[in-house]
C-alpha positions in Angstrom: -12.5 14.5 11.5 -10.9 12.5 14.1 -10.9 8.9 13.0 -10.6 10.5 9.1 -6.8 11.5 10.4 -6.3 8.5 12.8 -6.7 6.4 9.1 -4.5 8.1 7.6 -1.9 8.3 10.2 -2.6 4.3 10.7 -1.7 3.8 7.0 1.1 6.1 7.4 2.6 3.9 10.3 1.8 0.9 8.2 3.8 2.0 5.4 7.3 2.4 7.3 6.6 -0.9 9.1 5.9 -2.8 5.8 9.3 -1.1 4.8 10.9 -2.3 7.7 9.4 -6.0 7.7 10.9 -6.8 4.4 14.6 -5.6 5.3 14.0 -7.6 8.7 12.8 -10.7 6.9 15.0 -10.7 3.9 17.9 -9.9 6.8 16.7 -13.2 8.9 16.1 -15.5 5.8 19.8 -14.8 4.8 21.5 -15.3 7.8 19.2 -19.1 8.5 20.6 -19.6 4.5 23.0 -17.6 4.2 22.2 -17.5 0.3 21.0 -14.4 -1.8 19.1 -17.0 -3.7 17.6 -18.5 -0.8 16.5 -15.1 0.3 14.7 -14.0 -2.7 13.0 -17.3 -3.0 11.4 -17.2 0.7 10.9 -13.1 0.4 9.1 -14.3 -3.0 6.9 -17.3 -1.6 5.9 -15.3 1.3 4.8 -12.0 -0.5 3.7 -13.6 -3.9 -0.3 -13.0 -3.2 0.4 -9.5 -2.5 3.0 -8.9 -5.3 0.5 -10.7 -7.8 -2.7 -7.9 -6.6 -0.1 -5.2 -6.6 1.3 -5.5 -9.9 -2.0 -6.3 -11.3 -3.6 -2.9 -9.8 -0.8 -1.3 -12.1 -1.7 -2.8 -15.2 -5.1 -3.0 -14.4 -5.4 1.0 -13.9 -3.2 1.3 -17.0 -5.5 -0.6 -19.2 -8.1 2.0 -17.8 -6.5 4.7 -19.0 -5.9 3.5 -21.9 -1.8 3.1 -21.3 0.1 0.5 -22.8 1.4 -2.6 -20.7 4.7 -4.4 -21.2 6.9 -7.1 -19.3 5.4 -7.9 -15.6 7.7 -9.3 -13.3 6.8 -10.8 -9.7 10.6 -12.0 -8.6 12.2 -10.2 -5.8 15.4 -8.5 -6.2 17.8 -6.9 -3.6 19.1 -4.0 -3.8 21.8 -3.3 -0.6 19.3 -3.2 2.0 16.1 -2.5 0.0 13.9 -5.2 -1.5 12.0 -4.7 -4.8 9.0 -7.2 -4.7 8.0 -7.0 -8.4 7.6 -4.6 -11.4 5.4 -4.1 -14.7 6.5 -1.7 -17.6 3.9 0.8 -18.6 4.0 2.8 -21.6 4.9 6.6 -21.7 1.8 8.8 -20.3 1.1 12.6 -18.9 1.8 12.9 -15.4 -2.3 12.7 -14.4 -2.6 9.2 -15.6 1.3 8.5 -14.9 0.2 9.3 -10.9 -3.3 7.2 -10.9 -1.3 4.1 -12.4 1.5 4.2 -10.1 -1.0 5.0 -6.7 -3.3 1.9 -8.2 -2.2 -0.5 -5.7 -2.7 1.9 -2.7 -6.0 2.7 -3.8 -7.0 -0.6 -4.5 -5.5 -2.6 -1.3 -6.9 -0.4 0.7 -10.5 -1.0 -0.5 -9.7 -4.8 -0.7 -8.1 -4.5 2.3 -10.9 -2.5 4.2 -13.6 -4.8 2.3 -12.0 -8.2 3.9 -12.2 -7.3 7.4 -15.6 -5.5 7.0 -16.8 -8.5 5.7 -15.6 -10.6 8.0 -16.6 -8.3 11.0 -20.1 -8.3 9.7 -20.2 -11.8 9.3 -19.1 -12.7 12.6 -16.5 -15.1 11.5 -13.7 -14.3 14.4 -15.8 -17.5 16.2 -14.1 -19.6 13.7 -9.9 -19.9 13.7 -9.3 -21.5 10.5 -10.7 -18.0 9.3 -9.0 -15.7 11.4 -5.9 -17.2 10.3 -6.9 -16.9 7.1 -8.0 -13.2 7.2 -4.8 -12.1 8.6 -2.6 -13.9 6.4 -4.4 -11.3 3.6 -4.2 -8.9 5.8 -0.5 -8.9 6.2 -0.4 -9.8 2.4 -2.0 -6.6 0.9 -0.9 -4.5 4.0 2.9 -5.0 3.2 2.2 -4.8 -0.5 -0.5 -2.1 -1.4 2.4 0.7 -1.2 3.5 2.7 -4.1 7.4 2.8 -4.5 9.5 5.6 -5.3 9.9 4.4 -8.8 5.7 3.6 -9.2 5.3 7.8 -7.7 7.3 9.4 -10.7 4.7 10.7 -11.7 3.5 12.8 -8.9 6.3 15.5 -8.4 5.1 16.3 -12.2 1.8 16.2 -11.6 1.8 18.4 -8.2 4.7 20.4 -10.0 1.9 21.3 -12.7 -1.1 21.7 -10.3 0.6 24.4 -8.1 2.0 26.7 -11.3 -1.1 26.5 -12.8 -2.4 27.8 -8.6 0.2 30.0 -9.4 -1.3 31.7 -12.4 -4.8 31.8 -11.6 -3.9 33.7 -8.5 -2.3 36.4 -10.4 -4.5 36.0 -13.3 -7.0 37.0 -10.6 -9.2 33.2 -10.8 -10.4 32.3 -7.7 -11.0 28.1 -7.3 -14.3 27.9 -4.8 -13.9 27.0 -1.4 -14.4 23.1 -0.4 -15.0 22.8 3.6 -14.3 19.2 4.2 -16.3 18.5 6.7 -19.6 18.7 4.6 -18.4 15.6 3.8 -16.5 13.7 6.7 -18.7 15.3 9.3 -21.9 12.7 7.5 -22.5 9.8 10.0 -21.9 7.2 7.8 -18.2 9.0 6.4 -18.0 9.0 10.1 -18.8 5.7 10.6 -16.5 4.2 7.7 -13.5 5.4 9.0 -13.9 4.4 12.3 -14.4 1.1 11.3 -11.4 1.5 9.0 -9.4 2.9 11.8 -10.1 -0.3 14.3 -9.4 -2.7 11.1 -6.1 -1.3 10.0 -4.9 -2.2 12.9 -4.8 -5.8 12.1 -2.1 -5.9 9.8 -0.3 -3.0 12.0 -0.5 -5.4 14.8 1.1 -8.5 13.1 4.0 -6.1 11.7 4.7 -5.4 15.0 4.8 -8.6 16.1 7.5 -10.3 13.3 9.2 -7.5 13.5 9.8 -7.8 17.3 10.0 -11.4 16.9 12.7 -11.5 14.0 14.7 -8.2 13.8 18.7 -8.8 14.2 19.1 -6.8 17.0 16.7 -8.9 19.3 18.3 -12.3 17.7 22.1 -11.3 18.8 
Protein backbone atom coordinates (compact mmCIF):
# COMPACT_ATOMS: atom_id res chain seq x y z
CA UNK A 1 0.00 0.00 0.00
CA UNK A 2 2.78 2.21 0.58
CA UNK A 3 4.54 2.66 -2.72
CA UNK A 4 0.73 2.26 -4.44
CA UNK A 5 0.13 5.89 -2.67
CA UNK A 6 3.71 7.25 -2.99
CA UNK A 7 2.72 6.72 -7.11
CA UNK A 8 0.02 8.43 -6.92
CA UNK A 9 1.10 11.28 -4.90
CA UNK A 10 4.39 11.30 -7.30
CA UNK A 11 1.96 11.83 -10.25
CA UNK A 12 0.10 14.24 -8.31
CA UNK A 13 3.22 16.38 -7.71
CA UNK A 14 4.11 15.89 -11.37
CA UNK A 15 0.91 17.36 -12.50
CA UNK A 16 1.22 20.85 -10.70
CA UNK A 17 4.92 21.04 -11.84
CA UNK A 18 4.06 20.30 -15.52
CA UNK A 19 1.49 23.11 -14.86
CA UNK A 20 3.98 25.28 -13.59
CA UNK A 21 6.88 24.49 -16.30
CA UNK A 22 4.81 25.64 -19.10
CA UNK A 23 3.82 29.14 -17.48
CA UNK A 24 7.68 29.41 -16.51
CA UNK A 25 8.82 28.50 -20.02
CA UNK A 26 6.28 30.34 -22.13
CA UNK A 27 7.14 33.35 -19.38
CA UNK A 28 11.12 33.06 -20.16
CA UNK A 29 10.69 32.49 -24.10
CA UNK A 30 8.78 35.79 -24.13
CA UNK A 31 10.75 37.99 -22.29
CA UNK A 32 14.34 36.46 -24.51
CA UNK A 33 11.70 37.42 -27.65
CA UNK A 34 9.53 39.40 -26.40
CA UNK A 35 6.93 38.08 -29.16
CA UNK A 36 3.67 36.09 -28.51
CA UNK A 37 4.57 34.44 -31.74
CA UNK A 38 7.92 33.61 -30.80
CA UNK A 39 6.57 32.11 -27.67
CA UNK A 40 4.12 29.78 -29.12
CA UNK A 41 6.54 28.63 -31.70
CA UNK A 42 9.37 27.52 -29.09
CA UNK A 43 6.46 26.29 -26.44
CA UNK A 44 5.30 24.33 -29.76
CA UNK A 45 8.85 22.85 -30.92
CA UNK A 46 9.66 21.92 -27.40
CA UNK A 47 6.39 20.01 -26.51
CA UNK A 48 5.39 18.79 -30.10
CA UNK A 49 6.24 14.89 -29.28
CA UNK A 50 4.23 15.00 -26.28
CA UNK A 51 1.30 17.09 -27.75
CA UNK A 52 1.36 14.63 -30.87
CA UNK A 53 0.93 11.23 -28.20
CA UNK A 54 -1.46 13.28 -26.22
CA UNK A 55 -3.84 14.24 -28.80
CA UNK A 56 -3.57 10.98 -30.40
CA UNK A 57 -4.51 9.08 -27.02
CA UNK A 58 -7.82 11.14 -27.40
CA UNK A 59 -8.72 10.20 -30.77
CA UNK A 60 -7.31 6.96 -30.42
CA UNK A 61 -9.67 6.11 -27.29
CA UNK A 62 -12.47 7.79 -29.24
CA UNK A 63 -12.15 5.55 -32.23
CA UNK A 64 -12.52 2.71 -29.46
CA UNK A 65 -15.46 3.65 -28.40
CA UNK A 66 -16.84 4.15 -31.29
CA UNK A 67 -17.03 8.27 -30.98
CA UNK A 68 -16.64 10.44 -33.82
CA UNK A 69 -13.31 12.46 -34.42
CA UNK A 70 -13.13 15.91 -35.89
CA UNK A 71 -10.42 18.83 -36.37
CA UNK A 72 -7.06 17.97 -34.36
CA UNK A 73 -4.94 20.71 -33.57
CA UNK A 74 -1.26 20.54 -32.12
CA UNK A 75 -0.48 24.61 -32.03
CA UNK A 76 -0.10 26.27 -28.74
CA UNK A 77 -2.30 28.98 -27.76
CA UNK A 78 -2.09 31.42 -24.70
CA UNK A 79 -4.55 32.18 -22.79
CA UNK A 80 -3.38 35.02 -19.89
CA UNK A 81 -1.10 32.91 -18.02
CA UNK A 82 -2.31 29.45 -19.13
CA UNK A 83 -0.92 27.57 -22.13
CA UNK A 84 -3.22 25.22 -24.24
CA UNK A 85 -0.78 22.71 -25.98
CA UNK A 86 -3.22 21.26 -28.49
CA UNK A 87 -6.86 20.10 -28.98
CA UNK A 88 -9.04 17.39 -31.06
CA UNK A 89 -12.87 17.67 -31.40
CA UNK A 90 -14.76 14.59 -30.51
CA UNK A 91 -18.21 13.95 -31.18
CA UNK A 92 -21.12 14.16 -28.62
CA UNK A 93 -21.04 10.92 -26.21
CA UNK A 94 -22.53 9.71 -22.52
CA UNK A 95 -20.47 10.77 -19.76
CA UNK A 96 -18.82 6.94 -19.37
CA UNK A 97 -17.12 7.15 -22.64
CA UNK A 98 -16.99 11.11 -22.56
CA UNK A 99 -14.51 10.40 -19.13
CA UNK A 100 -12.30 7.43 -20.75
CA UNK A 101 -11.68 9.71 -23.93
CA UNK A 102 -10.71 12.73 -22.08
CA UNK A 103 -8.40 10.56 -19.22
CA UNK A 104 -6.83 8.69 -22.49
CA UNK A 105 -3.67 10.46 -22.42
CA UNK A 106 -3.12 9.94 -18.59
CA UNK A 107 -3.81 6.43 -18.91
CA UNK A 108 -1.77 5.93 -21.72
CA UNK A 109 1.53 8.23 -20.85
CA UNK A 110 1.67 6.70 -17.91
CA UNK A 111 2.01 3.11 -19.29
CA UNK A 112 4.38 4.61 -22.04
CA UNK A 113 5.86 6.44 -19.62
CA UNK A 114 6.44 3.63 -17.01
CA UNK A 115 7.23 1.18 -20.01
CA UNK A 116 10.36 3.46 -21.27
CA UNK A 117 12.20 3.62 -18.12
CA UNK A 118 11.43 -0.10 -17.25
CA UNK A 119 12.89 -0.91 -20.31
CA UNK A 120 15.64 0.92 -20.06
CA UNK A 121 16.31 -0.10 -16.40
CA UNK A 122 16.22 -3.66 -17.44
CA UNK A 123 18.35 -3.22 -20.19
CA UNK A 124 21.00 -1.50 -18.38
CA UNK A 125 21.38 1.27 -20.84
CA UNK A 126 22.21 4.31 -18.04
CA UNK A 127 26.05 3.00 -19.08
CA UNK A 128 25.48 4.74 -22.27
CA UNK A 129 24.72 8.86 -22.36
CA UNK A 130 23.50 9.35 -25.73
CA UNK A 131 20.62 7.17 -24.24
CA UNK A 132 20.12 8.74 -21.06
CA UNK A 133 19.74 11.84 -22.76
CA UNK A 134 17.50 10.43 -24.92
CA UNK A 135 15.23 8.68 -22.22
CA UNK A 136 14.82 11.85 -20.37
CA UNK A 137 13.99 14.01 -23.10
CA UNK A 138 10.74 11.44 -23.38
CA UNK A 139 10.47 11.51 -20.11
CA UNK A 140 10.02 15.13 -19.70
CA UNK A 141 7.93 14.95 -23.00
CA UNK A 142 5.08 12.57 -21.89
CA UNK A 143 5.52 13.72 -18.18
CA UNK A 144 4.46 17.41 -18.96
CA UNK A 145 1.93 16.18 -21.48
CA UNK A 146 0.05 13.00 -20.40
CA UNK A 147 -2.43 15.30 -18.19
CA UNK A 148 -6.04 15.71 -18.82
CA UNK A 149 -7.21 19.45 -18.83
CA UNK A 150 -10.18 20.84 -17.43
CA UNK A 151 -11.80 21.03 -20.73
CA UNK A 152 -10.60 17.06 -21.72
CA UNK A 153 -12.40 16.09 -17.78
CA UNK A 154 -16.03 17.39 -18.67
CA UNK A 155 -17.08 14.45 -18.61
CA UNK A 156 -16.32 13.32 -15.22
CA UNK A 157 -18.50 15.65 -12.80
CA UNK A 158 -21.38 13.86 -14.99
CA UNK A 159 -20.20 10.74 -14.74
CA UNK A 160 -19.35 10.72 -10.84
CA UNK A 161 -22.56 12.97 -10.62
CA UNK A 162 -24.49 9.79 -11.94
CA UNK A 163 -22.43 7.02 -10.10
CA UNK A 164 -23.20 8.47 -6.61
CA UNK A 165 -27.27 9.11 -7.24
CA UNK A 166 -27.50 5.88 -8.54
CA UNK A 167 -25.24 4.92 -4.68
CA UNK A 168 -27.85 6.97 -3.65
CA UNK A 169 -30.81 4.85 -4.59
CA UNK A 170 -29.52 1.54 -4.08
CA UNK A 171 -28.92 2.44 -0.52
CA UNK A 172 -32.41 3.29 0.05
CA UNK A 173 -33.74 0.78 -2.34
CA UNK A 174 -31.95 -1.46 0.22
CA UNK A 175 -29.03 -2.98 -2.71
CA UNK A 176 -25.99 -3.53 -1.19
CA UNK A 177 -22.72 -3.40 -3.80
CA UNK A 178 -20.07 -6.23 -2.30
CA UNK A 179 -17.25 -5.20 -0.40
CA UNK A 180 -13.71 -4.91 -2.47
CA UNK A 181 -10.59 -4.96 0.13
CA UNK A 182 -7.85 -3.58 -1.92
CA UNK A 183 -5.27 -5.05 -0.68
CA UNK A 184 -6.14 -8.53 -2.16
CA UNK A 185 -4.76 -6.91 -4.88
CA UNK A 186 -1.89 -4.42 -4.05
CA UNK A 187 -0.74 -6.54 -1.12
CA UNK A 188 0.48 -9.42 -4.39
CA UNK A 189 4.31 -9.15 -4.65
CA UNK A 190 4.51 -8.38 -8.02
CA UNK A 191 1.51 -5.30 -7.66
CA UNK A 192 4.05 -4.64 -5.01
CA UNK A 193 6.88 -4.77 -6.96
CA UNK A 194 5.37 -2.59 -10.07
CA UNK A 195 4.78 0.29 -8.19
CA UNK A 196 7.84 0.53 -6.50
CA UNK A 197 9.56 0.45 -9.49
CA UNK A 198 7.06 3.01 -10.76
CA UNK A 199 7.60 5.12 -7.75
CA UNK A 200 11.65 5.24 -8.19
CA UNK A 201 10.94 5.95 -12.13
CA UNK A 202 8.52 8.78 -11.88
CA UNK A 203 10.87 10.53 -10.34
CA UNK A 204 12.82 11.16 -13.49
CA UNK A 205 10.73 13.53 -15.04
CA UNK A 206 9.85 15.07 -11.46
CA UNK A 207 13.47 15.67 -11.17
CA UNK A 208 14.07 17.47 -14.46
CA UNK A 209 10.80 19.70 -13.68
CA UNK A 210 12.43 20.73 -10.78
CA UNK A 211 15.44 21.56 -12.21
CA UNK A 212 14.17 24.08 -15.34
CA UNK A 213 11.92 25.34 -13.22
CA UNK A 214 14.68 26.38 -10.67
CA UNK A 215 16.78 27.18 -13.43
CA UNK A 216 14.28 29.43 -15.48
CA UNK A 217 11.45 30.85 -13.29
CA UNK A 218 11.29 34.93 -13.23
CA UNK A 219 11.70 35.30 -9.84
CA UNK A 220 15.29 33.56 -9.80
CA UNK A 221 16.17 35.59 -13.22
CA UNK A 222 15.47 39.28 -11.62
Amino acid sequence: MFYFALFFLELAALFLLSRTLTRVLSHFFYQVTKSQHATITGIAILFFPGTLLHELAHAIMAGLLRVPVGEMEFLPKIHEDKVKLGSVQIGHTDPLRRFMIGAAPFFFGTLILLGILFYTVQNHFFGNYFLIVFVGYLAFEIGNTMFSSNKDMEGALELFGTIIVLLIVFYFLGIRLPAINPSIILGKPLVQEVFRQGSLFILVPLAIDTVVILLFHPKRRK
